[in-house]
MIPAPA-440345 format. One record per atom (N, C-alpha, C): residue number from 0; x, y, z. Coordinates in steps of 0.1 Angstrom, whole numbers, plus 5000, padded with zeros to 4 digits. Layout:
BEGIN
NODE,resi,east,north,up
NODE,NUM,X,Y,Z
...
//
This chain:
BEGIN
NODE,resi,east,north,up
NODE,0,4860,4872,5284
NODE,0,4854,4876,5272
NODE,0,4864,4877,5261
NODE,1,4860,4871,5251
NODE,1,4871,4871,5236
NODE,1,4871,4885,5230
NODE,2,4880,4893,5229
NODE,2,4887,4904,5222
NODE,2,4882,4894,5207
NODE,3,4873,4908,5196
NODE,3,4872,4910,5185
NODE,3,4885,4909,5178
NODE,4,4888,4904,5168
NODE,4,4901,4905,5159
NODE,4,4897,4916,5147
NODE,5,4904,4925,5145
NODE,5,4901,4929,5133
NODE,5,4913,4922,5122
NODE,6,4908,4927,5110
NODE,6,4913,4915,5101
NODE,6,4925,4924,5095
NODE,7,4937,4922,5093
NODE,7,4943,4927,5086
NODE,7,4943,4930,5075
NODE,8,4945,4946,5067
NODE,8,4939,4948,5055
NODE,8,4951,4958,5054
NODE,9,4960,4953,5044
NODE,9,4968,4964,5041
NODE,9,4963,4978,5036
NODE,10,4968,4987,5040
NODE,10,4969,5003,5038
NODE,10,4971,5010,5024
NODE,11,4963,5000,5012
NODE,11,4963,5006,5000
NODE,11,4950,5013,4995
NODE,12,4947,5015,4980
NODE,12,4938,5022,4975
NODE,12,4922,5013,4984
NODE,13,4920,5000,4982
NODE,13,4905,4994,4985
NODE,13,4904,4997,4996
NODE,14,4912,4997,5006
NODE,14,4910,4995,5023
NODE,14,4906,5014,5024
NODE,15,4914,5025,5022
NODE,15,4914,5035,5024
NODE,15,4900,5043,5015
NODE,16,4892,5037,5004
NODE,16,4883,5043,4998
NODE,16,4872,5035,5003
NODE,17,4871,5024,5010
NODE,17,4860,5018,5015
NODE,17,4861,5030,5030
NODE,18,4869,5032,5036
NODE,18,4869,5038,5050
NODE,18,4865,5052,5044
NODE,19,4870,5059,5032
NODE,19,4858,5073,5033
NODE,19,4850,5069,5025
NODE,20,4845,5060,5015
NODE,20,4829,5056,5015
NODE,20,4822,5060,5028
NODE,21,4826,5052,5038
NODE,21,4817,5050,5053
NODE,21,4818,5059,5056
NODE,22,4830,5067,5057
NODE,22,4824,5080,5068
NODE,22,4832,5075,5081
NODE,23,4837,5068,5082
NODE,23,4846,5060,5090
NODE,23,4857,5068,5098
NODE,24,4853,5075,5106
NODE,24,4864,5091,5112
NODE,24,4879,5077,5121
NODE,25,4873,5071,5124
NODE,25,4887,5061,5135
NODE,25,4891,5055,5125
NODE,26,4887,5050,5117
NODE,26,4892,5039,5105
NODE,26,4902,5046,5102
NODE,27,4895,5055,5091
NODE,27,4905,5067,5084
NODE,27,4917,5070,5094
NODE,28,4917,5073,5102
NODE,28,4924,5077,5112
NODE,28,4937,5066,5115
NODE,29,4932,5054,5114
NODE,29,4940,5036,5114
NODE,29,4948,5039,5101
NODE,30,4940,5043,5093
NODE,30,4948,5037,5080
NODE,30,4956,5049,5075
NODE,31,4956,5061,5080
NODE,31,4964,5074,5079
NODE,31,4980,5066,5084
NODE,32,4973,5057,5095
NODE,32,4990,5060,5108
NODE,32,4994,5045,5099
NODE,33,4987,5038,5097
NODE,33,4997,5023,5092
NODE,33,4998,5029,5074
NODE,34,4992,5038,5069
NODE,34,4997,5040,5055
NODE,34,5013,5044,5055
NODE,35,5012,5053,5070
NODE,35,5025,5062,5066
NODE,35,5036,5057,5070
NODE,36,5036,5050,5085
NODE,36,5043,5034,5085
NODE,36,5049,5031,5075
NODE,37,5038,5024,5064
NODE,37,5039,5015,5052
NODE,37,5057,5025,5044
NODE,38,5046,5034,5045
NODE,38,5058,5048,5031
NODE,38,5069,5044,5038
NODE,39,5072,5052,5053
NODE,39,5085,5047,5061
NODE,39,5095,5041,5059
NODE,40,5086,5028,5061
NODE,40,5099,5014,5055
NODE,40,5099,5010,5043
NODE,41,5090,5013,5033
NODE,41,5090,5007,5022
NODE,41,5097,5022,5012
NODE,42,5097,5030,5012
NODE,42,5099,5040,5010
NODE,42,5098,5043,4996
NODE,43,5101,5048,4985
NODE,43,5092,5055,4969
NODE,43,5088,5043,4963
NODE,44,5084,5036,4967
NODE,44,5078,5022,4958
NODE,44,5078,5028,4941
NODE,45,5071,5035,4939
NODE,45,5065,5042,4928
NODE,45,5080,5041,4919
NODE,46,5090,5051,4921
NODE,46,5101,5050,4919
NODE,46,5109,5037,4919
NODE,47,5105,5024,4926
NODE,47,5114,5017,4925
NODE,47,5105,5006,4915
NODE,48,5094,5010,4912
NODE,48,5088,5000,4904
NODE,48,5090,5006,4889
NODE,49,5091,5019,4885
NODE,49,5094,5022,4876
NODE,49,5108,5022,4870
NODE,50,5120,5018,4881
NODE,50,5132,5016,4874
NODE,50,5132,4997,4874
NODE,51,5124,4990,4881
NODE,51,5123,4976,4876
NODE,51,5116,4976,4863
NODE,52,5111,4980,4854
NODE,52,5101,4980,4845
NODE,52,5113,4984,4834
NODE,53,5119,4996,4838
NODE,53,5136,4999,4827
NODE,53,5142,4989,4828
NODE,54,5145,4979,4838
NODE,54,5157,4971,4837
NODE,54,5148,4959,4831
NODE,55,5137,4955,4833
NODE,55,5131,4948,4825
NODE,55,5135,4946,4809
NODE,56,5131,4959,4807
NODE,56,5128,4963,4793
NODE,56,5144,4962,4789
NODE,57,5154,4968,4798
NODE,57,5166,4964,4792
NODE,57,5168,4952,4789
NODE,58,5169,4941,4801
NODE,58,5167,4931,4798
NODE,58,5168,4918,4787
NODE,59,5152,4926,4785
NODE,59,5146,4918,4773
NODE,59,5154,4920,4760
NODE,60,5155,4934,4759
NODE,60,5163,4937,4747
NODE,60,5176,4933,4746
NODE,61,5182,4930,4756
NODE,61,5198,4915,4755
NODE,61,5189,4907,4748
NODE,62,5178,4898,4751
NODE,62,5176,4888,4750
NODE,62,5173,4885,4736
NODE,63,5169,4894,4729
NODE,63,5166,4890,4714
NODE,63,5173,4899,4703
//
């Protein structure tokens, strides 16, 4: 008998507000452990996207 695949859905805002839309207690529970995973190795995104956006902006301002 063929094992269901579930589909891979990364651990951001749509996957995690569809799972408490549902009510989804195991889902929620999936995407608690691969969100925090995610933080782990990827670690202050938030932070690293906001000093790419400065160097951007420095950047540009060489540029013209």
């Amino acid at each position: 008998m063929a094992q269901k695949e579930t589909p891979s859905v990364p651990p951001y805002g749509p996957a995690i507000h569809q799972a408490i839309a549902k009510g989804d207690l195991a889902e929620m529970k999936r995407l608690a452990v691969t969100a925090e995973q995610h933080l782990q190795q990827s670690g202050d995104v938030s932070s690293a996207l906001e000093f790419l956006k400065i160097e951007i902006a420095r950047l540009e301002r060489k540029q013209h």
